[in-house]
Predicted model as a PDB file, atoms N, CA, C, CB and O in Angstrom, pLDDT in the B-factor column:
MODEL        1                                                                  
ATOM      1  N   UNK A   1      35.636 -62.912  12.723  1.00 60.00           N  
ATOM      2  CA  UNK A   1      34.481 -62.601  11.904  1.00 60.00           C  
ATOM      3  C   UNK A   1      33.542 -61.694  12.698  1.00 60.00           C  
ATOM      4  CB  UNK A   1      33.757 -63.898  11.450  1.00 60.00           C  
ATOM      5  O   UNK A   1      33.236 -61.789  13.887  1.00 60.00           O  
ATOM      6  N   UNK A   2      33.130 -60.753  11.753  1.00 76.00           N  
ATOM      7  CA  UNK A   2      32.218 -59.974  13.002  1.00 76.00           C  
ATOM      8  C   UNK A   2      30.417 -60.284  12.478  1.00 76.00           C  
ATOM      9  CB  UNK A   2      32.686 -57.776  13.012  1.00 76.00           C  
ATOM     10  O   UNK A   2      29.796 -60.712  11.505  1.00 76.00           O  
ATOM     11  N   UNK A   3      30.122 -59.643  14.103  1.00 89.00           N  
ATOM     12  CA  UNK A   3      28.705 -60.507  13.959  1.00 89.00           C  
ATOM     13  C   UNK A   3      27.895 -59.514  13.875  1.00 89.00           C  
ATOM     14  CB  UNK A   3      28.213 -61.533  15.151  1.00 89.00           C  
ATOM     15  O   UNK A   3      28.074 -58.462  14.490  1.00 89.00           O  
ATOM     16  N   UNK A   4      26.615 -59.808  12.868  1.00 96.00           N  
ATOM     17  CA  UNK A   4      25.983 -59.440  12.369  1.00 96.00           C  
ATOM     18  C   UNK A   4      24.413 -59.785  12.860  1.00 96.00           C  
ATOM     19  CB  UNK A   4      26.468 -59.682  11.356  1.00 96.00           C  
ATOM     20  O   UNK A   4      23.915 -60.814  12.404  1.00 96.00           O  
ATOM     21  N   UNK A   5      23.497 -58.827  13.916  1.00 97.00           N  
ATOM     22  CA  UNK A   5      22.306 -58.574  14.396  1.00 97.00           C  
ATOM     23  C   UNK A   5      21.235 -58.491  13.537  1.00 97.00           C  
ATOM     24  CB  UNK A   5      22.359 -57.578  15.032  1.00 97.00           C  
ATOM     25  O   UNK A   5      21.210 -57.382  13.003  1.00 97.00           O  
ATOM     26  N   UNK A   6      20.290 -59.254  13.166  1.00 98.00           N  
ATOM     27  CA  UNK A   6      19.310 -58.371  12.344  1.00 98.00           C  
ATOM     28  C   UNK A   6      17.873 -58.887  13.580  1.00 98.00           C  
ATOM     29  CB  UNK A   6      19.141 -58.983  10.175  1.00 98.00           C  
ATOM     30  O   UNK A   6      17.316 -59.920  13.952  1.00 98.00           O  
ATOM     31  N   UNK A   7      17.797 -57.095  13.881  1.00 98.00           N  
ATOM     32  CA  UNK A   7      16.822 -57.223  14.940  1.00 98.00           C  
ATOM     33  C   UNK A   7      15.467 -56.414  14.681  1.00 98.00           C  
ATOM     34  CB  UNK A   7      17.481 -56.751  16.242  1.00 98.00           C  
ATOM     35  O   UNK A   7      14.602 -56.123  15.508  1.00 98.00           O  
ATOM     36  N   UNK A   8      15.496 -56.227  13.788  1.00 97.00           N  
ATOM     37  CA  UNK A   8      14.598 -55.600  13.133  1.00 97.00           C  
ATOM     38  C   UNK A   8      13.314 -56.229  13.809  1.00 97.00           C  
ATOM     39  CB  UNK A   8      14.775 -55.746  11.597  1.00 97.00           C  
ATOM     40  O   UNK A   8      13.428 -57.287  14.428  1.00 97.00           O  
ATOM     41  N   UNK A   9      12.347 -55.724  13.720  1.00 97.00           N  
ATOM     42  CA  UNK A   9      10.634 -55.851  14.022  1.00 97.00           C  
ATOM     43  C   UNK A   9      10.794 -56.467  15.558  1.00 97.00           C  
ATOM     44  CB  UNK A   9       9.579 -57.151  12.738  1.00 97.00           C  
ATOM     45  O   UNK A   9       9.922 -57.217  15.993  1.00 97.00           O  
ATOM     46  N   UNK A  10      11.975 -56.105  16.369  1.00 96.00           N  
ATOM     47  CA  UNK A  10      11.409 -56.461  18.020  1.00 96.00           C  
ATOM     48  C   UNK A  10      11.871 -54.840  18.835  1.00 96.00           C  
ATOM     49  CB  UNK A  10      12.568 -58.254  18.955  1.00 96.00           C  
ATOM     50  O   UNK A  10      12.759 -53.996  18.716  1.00 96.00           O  
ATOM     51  N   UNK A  11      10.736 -55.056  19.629  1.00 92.00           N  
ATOM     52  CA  UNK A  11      10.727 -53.877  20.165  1.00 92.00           C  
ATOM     53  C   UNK A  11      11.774 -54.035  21.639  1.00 92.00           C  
ATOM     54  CB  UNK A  11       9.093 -53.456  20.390  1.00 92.00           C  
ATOM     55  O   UNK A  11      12.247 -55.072  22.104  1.00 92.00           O  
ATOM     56  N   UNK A  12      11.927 -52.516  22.178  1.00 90.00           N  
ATOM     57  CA  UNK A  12      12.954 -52.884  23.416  1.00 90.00           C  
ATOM     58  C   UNK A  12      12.257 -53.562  24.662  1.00 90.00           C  
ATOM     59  CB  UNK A  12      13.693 -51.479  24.001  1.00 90.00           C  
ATOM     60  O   UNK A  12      11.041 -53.509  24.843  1.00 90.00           O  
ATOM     61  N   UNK A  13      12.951 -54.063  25.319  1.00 95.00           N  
ATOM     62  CA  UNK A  13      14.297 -54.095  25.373  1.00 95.00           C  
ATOM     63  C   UNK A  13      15.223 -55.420  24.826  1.00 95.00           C  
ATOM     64  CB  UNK A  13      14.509 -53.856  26.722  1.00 95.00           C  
ATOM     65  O   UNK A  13      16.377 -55.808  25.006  1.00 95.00           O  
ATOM     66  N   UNK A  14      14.072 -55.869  24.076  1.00 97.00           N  
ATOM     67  CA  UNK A  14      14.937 -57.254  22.973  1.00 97.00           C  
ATOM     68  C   UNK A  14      16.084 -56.557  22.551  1.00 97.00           C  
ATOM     69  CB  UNK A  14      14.020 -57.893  21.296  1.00 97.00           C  
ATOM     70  O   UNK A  14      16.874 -56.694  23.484  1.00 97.00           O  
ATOM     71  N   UNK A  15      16.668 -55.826  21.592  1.00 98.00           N  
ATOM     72  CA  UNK A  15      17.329 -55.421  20.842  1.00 98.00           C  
ATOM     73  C   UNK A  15      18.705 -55.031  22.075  1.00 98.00           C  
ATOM     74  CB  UNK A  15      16.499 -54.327  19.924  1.00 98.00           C  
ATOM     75  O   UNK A  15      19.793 -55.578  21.892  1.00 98.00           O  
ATOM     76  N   UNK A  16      18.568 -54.324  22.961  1.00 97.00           N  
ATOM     77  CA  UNK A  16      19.631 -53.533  23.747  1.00 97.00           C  
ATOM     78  C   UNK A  16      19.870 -55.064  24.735  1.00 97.00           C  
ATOM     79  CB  UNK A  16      18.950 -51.753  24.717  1.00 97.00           C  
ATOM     80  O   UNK A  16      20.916 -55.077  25.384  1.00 97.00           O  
ATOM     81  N   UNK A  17      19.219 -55.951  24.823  1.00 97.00           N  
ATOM     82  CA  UNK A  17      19.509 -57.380  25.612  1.00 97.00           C  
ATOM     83  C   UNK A  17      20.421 -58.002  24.989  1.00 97.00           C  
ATOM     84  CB  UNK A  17      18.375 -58.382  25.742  1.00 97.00           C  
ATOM     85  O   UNK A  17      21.411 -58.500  25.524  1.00 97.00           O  
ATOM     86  N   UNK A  18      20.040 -58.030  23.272  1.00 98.00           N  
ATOM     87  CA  UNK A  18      20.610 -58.951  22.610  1.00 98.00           C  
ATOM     88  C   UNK A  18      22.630 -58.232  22.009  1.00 98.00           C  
ATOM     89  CB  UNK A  18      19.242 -59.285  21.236  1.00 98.00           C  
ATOM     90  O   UNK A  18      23.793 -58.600  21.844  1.00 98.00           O  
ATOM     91  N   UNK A  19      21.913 -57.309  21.950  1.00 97.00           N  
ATOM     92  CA  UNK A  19      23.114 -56.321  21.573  1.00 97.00           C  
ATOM     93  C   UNK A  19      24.139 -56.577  22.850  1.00 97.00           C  
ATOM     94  CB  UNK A  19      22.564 -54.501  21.437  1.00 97.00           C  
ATOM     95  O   UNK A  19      25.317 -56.755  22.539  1.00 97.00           O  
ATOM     96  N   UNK A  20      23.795 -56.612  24.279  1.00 97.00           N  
ATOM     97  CA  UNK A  20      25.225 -56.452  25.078  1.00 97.00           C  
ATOM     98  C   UNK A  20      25.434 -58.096  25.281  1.00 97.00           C  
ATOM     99  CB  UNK A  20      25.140 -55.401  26.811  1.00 97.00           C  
ATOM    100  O   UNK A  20      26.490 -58.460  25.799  1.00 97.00           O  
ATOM    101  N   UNK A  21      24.539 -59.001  24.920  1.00 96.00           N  
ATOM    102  CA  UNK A  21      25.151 -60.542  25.217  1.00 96.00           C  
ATOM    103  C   UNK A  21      26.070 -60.632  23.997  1.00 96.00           C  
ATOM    104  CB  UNK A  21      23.890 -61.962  25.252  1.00 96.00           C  
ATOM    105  O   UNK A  21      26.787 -61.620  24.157  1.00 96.00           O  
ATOM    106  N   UNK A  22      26.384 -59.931  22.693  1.00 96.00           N  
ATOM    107  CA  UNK A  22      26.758 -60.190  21.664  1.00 96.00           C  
ATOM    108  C   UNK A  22      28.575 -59.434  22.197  1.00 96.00           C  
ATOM    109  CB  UNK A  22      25.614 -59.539  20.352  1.00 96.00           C  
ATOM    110  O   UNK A  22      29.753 -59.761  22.046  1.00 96.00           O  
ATOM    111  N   UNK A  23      27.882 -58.425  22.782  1.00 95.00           N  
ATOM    112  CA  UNK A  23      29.547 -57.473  22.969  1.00 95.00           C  
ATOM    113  C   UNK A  23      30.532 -58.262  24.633  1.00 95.00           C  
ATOM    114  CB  UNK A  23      28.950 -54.998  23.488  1.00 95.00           C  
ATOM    115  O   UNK A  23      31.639 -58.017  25.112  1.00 95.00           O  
ATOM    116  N   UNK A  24      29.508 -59.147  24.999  1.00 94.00           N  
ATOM    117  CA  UNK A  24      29.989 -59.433  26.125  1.00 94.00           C  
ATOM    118  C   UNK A  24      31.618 -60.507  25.504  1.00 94.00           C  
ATOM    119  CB  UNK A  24      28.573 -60.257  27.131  1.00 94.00           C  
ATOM    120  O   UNK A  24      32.674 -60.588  26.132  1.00 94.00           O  
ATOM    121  N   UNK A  25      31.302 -61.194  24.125  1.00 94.00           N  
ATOM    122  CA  UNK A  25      32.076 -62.241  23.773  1.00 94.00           C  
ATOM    123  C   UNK A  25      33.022 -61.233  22.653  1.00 94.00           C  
ATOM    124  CB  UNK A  25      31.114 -63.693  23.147  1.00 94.00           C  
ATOM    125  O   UNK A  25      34.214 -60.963  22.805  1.00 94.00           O  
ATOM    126  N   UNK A  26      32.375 -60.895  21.814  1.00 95.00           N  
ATOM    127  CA  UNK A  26      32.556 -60.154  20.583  1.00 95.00           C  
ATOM    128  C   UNK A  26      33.709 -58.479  20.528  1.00 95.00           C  
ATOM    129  CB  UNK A  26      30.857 -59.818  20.235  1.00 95.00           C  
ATOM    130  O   UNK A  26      33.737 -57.745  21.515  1.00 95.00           O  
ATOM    131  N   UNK A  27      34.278 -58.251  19.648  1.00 96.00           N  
ATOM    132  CA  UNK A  27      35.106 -56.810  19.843  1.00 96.00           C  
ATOM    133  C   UNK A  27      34.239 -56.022  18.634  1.00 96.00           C  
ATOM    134  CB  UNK A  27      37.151 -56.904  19.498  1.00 96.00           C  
ATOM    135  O   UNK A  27      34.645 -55.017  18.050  1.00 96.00           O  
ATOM    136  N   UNK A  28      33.204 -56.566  18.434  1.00 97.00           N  
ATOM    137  CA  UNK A  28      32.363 -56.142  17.002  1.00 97.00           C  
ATOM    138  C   UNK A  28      31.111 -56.424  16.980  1.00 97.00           C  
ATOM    139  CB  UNK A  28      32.802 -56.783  15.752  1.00 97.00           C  
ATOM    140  O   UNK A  28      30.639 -57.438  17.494  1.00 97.00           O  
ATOM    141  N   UNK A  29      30.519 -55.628  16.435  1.00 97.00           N  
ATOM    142  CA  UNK A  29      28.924 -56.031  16.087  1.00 97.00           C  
ATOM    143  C   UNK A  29      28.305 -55.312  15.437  1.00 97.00           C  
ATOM    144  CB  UNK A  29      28.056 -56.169  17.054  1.00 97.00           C  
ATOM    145  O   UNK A  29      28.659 -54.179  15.763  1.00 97.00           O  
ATOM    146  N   UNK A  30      27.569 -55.260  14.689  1.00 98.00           N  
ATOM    147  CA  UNK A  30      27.172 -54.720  13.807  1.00 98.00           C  
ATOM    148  C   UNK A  30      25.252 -55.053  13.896  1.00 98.00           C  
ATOM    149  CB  UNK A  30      28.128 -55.242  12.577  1.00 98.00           C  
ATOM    150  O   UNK A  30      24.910 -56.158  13.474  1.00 98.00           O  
ATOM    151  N   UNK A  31      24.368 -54.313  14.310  1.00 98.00           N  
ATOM    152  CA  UNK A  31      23.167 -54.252  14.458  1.00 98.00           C  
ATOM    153  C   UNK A  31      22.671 -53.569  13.525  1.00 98.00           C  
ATOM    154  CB  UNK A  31      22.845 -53.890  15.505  1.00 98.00           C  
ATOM    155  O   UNK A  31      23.061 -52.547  12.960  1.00 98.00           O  
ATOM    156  N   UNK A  32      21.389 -54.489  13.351  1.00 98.00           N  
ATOM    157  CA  UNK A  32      20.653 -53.730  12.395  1.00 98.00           C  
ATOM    158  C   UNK A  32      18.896 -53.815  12.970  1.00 98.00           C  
ATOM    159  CB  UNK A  32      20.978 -54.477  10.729  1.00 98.00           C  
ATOM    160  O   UNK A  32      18.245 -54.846  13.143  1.00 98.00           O  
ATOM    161  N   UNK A  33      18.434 -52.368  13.180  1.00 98.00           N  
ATOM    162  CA  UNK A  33      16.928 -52.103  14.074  1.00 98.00           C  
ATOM    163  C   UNK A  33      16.468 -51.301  12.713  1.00 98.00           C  
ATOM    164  CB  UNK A  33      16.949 -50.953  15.950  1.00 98.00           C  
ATOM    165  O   UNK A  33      17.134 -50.986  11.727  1.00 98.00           O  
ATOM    166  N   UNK A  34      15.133 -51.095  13.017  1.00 97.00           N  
ATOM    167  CA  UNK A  34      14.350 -50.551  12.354  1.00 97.00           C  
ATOM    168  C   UNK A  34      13.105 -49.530  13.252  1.00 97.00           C  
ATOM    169  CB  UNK A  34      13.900 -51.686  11.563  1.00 97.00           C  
ATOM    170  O   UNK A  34      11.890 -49.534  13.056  1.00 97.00           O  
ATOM    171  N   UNK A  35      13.647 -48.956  13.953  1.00 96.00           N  
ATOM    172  CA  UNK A  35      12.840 -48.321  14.968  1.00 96.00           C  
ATOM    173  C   UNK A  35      13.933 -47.403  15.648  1.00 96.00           C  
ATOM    174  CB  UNK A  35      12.082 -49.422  16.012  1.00 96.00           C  
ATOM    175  O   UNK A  35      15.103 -47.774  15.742  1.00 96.00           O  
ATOM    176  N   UNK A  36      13.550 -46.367  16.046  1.00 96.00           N  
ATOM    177  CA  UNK A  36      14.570 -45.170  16.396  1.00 96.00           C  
ATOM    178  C   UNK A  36      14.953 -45.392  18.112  1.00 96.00           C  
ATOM    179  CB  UNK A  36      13.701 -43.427  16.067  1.00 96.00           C  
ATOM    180  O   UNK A  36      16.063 -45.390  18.643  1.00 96.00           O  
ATOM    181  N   UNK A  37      13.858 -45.544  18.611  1.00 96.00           N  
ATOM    182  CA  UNK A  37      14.417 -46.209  20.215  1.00 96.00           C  
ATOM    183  C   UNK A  37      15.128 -46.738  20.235  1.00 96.00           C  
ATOM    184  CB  UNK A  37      13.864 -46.958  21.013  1.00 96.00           C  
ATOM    185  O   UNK A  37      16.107 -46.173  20.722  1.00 96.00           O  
ATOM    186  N   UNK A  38      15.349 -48.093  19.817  1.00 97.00           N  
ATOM    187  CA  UNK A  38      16.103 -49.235  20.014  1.00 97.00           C  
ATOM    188  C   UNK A  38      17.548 -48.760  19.208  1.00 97.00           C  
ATOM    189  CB  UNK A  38      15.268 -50.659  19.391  1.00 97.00           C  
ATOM    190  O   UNK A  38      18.572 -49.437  19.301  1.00 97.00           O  
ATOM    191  N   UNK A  39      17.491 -47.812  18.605  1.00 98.00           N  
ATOM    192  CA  UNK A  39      18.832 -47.608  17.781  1.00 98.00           C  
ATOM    193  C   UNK A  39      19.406 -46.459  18.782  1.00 98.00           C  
ATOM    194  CB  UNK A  39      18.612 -47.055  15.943  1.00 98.00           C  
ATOM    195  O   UNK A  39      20.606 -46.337  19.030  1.00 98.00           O  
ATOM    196  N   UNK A  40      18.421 -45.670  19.300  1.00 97.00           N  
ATOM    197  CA  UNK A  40      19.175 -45.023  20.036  1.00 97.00           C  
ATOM    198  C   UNK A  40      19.872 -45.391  22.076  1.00 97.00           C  
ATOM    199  CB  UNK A  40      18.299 -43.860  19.776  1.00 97.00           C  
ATOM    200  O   UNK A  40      20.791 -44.966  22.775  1.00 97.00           O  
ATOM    201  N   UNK A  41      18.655 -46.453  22.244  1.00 97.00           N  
ATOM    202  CA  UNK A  41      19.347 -47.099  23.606  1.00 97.00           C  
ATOM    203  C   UNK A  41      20.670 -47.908  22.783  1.00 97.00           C  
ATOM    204  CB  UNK A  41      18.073 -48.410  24.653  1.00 97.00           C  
ATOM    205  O   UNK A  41      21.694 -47.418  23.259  1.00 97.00           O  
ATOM    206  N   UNK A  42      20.924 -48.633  22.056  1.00 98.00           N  
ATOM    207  CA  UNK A  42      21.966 -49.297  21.651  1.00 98.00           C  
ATOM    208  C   UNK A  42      23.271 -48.326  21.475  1.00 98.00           C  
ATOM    209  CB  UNK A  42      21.555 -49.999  20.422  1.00 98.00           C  
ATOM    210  O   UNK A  42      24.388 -48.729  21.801  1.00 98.00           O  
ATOM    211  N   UNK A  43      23.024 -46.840  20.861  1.00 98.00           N  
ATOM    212  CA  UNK A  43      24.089 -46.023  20.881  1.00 98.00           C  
ATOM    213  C   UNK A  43      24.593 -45.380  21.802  1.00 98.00           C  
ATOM    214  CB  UNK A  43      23.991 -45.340  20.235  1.00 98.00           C  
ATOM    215  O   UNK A  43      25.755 -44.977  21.761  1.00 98.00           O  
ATOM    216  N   UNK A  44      23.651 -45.146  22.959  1.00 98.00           N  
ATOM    217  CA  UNK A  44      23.837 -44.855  24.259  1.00 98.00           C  
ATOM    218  C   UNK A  44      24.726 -45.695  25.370  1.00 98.00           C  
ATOM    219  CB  UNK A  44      22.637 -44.790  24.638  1.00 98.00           C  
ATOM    220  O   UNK A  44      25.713 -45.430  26.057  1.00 98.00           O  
ATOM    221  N   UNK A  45      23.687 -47.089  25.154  1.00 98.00           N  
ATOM    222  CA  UNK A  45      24.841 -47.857  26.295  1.00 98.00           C  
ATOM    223  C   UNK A  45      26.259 -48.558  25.492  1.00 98.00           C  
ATOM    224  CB  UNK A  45      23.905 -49.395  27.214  1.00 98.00           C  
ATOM    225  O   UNK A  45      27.157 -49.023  26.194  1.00 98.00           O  
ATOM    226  N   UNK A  46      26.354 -48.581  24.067  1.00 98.00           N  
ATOM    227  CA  UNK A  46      27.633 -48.387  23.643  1.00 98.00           C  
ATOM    228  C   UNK A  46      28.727 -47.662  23.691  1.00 98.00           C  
ATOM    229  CB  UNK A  46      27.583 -48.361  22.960  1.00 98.00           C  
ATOM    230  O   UNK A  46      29.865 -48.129  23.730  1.00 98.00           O  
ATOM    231  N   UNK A  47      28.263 -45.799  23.692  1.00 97.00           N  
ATOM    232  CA  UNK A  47      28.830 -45.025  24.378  1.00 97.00           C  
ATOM    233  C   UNK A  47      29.142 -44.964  25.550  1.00 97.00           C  
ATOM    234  CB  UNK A  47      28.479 -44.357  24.255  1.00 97.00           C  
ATOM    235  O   UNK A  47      30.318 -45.007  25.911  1.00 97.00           O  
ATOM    236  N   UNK A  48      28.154 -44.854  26.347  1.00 97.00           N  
ATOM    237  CA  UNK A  48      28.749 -45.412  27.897  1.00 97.00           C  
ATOM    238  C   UNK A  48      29.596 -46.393  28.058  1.00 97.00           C  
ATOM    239  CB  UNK A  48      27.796 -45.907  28.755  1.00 97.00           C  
ATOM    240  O   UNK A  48      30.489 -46.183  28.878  1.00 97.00           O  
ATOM    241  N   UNK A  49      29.585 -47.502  27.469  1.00 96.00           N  
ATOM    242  CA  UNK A  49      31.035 -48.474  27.966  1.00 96.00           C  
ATOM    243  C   UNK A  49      32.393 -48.254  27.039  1.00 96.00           C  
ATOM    244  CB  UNK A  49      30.662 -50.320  27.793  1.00 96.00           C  
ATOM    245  O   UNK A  49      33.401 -48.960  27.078  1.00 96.00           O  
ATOM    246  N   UNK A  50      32.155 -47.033  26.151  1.00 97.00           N  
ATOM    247  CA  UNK A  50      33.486 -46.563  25.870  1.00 97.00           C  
ATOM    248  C   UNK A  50      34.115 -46.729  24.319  1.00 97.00           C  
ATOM    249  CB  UNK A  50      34.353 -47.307  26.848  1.00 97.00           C  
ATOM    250  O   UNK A  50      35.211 -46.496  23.809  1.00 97.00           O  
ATOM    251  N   UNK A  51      32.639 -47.334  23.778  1.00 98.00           N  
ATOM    252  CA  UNK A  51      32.828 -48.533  22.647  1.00 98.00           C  
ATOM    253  C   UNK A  51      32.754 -46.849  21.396  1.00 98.00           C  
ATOM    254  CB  UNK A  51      30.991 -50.312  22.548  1.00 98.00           C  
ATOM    255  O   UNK A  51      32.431 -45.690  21.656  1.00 98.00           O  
ATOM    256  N   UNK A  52      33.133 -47.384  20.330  1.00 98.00           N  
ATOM    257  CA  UNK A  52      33.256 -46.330  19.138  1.00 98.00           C  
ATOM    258  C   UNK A  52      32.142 -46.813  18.479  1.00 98.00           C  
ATOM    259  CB  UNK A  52      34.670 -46.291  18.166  1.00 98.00           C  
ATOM    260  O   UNK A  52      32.240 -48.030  18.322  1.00 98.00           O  
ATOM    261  N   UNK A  53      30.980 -46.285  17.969  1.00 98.00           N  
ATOM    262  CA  UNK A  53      30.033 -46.311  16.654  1.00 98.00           C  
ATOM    263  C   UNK A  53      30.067 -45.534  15.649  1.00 98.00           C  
ATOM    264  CB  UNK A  53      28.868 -46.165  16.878  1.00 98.00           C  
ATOM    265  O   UNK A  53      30.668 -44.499  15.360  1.00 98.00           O  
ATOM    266  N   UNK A  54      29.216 -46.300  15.093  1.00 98.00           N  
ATOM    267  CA  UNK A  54      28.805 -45.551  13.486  1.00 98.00           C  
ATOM    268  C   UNK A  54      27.221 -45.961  13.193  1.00 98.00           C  
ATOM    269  CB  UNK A  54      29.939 -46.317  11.943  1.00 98.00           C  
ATOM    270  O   UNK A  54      26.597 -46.684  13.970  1.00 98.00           O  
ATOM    271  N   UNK A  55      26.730 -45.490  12.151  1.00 98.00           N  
ATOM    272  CA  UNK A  55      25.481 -45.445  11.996  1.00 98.00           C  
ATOM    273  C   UNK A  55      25.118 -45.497  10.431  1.00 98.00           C  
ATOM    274  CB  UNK A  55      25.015 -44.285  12.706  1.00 98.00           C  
ATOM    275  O   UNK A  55      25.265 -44.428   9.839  1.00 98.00           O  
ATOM    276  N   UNK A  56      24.790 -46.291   9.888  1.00 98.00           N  
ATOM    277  CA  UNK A  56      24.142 -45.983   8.629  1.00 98.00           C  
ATOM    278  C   UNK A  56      22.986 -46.388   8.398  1.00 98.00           C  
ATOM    279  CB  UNK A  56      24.736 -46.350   7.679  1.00 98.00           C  
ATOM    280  O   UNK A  56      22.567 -47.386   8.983  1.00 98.00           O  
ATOM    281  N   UNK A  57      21.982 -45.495   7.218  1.00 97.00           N  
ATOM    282  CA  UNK A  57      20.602 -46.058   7.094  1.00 97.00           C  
ATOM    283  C   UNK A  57      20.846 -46.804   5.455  1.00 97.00           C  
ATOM    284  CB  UNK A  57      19.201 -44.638   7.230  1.00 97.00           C  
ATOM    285  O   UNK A  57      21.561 -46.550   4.485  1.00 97.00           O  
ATOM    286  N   UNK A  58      19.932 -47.724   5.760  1.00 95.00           N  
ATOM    287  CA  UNK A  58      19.975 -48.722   4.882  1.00 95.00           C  
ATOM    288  C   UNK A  58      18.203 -48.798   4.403  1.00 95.00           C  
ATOM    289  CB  UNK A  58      20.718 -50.166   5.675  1.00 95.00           C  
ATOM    290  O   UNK A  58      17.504 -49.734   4.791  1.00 95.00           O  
ATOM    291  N   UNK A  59      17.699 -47.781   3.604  1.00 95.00           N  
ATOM    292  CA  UNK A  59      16.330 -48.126   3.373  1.00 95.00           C  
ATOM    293  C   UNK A  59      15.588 -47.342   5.048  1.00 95.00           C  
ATOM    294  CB  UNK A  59      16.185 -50.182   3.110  1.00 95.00           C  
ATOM    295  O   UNK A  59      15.880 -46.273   5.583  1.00 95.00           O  
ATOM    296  N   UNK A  60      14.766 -48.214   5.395  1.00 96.00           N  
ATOM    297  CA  UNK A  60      14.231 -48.044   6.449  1.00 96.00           C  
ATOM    298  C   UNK A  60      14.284 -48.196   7.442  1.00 96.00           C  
ATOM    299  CB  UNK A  60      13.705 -48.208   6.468  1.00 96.00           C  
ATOM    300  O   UNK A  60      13.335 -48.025   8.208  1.00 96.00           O  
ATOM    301  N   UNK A  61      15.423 -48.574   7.773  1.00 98.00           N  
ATOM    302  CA  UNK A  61      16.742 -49.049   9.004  1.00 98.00           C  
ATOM    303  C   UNK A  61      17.675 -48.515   9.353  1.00 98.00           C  
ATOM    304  CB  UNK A  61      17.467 -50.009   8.846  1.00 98.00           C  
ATOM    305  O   UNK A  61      17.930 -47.364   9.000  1.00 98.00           O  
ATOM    306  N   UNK A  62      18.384 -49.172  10.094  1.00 98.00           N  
ATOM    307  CA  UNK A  62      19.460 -48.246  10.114  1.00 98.00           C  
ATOM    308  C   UNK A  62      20.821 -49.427  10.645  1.00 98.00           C  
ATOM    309  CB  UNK A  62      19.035 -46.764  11.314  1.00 98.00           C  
ATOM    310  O   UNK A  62      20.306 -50.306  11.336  1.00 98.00           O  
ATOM    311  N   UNK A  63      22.216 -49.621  10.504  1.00 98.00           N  
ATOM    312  CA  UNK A  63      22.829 -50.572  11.069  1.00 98.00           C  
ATOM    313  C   UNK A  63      24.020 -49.807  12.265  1.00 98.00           C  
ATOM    314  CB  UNK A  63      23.448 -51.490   9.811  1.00 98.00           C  
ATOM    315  O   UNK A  63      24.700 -48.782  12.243  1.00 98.00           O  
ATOM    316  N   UNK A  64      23.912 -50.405  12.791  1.00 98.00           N  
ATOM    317  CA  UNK A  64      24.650 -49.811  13.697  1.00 98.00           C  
ATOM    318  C   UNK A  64      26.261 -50.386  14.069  1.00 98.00           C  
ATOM    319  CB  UNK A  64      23.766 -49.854  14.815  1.00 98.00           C  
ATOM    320  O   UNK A  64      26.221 -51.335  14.852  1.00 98.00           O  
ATOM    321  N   UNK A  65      27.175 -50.119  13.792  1.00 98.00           N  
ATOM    322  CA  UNK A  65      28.332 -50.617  13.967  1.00 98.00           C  
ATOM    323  C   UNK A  65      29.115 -50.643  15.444  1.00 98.00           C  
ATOM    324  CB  UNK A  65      28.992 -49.969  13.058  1.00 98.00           C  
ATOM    325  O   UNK A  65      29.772 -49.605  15.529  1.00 98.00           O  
ATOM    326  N   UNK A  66      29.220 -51.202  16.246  1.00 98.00           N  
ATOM    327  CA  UNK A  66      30.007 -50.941  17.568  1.00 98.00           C  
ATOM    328  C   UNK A  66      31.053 -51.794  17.218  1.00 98.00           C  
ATOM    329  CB  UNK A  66      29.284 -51.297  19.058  1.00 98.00           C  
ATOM    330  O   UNK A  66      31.058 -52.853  16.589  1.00 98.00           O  
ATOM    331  N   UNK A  67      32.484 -50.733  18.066  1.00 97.00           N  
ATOM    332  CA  UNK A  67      33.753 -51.532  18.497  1.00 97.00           C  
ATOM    333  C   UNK A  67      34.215 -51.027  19.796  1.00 97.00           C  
ATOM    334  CB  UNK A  67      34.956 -51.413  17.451  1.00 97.00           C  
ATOM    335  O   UNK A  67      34.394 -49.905  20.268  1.00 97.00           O  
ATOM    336  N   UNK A  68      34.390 -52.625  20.352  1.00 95.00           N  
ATOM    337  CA  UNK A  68      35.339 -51.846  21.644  1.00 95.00           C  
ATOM    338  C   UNK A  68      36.230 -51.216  21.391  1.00 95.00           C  
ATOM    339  CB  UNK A  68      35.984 -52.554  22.571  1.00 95.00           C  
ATOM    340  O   UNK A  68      36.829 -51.454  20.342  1.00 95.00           O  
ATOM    341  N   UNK A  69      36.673 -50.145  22.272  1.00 88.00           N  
ATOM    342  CA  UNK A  69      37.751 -49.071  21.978  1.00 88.00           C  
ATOM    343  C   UNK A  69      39.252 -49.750  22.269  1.00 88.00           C  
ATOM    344  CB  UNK A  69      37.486 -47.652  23.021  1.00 88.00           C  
ATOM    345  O   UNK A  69      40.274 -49.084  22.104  1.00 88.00           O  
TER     346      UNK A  69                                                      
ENDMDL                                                                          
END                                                                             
């Protein structure tokens, strides 16, 4: 089952904390921020460890999909 973040209304570095304790167990995750920082440190250090994303906005958000590669 993949897991599903809703991190909306916390600022960093909540979001990029919570995001790599989730990938530490997980081959999936799926985040959802509402603030452009936190969406973009999350796509960054996802990229860096090699992981594949995606991105969609949902309203005033945005969700972010990671998989390990």
């Amino acid at each position: 089952m993949n897991e599903v973040l809703d991190l909306r209304g916390l600022s960093c570095p909540i979001p990029l904390l919570r995001t790599k304790e989730v990938l530490a167990y997980k081959n999936e995750v799926k985040v959802v921020v509402d603030e452009v920082t936190p969406r973009e440190n999350i796509l960054k250090f996802a990229r860096s460890q090699g992981c594949q994303t995606t991105t969609l906005e949902i309203g005033n958000a945005w969700q972010v999909t990671i998989r390990k590669a």
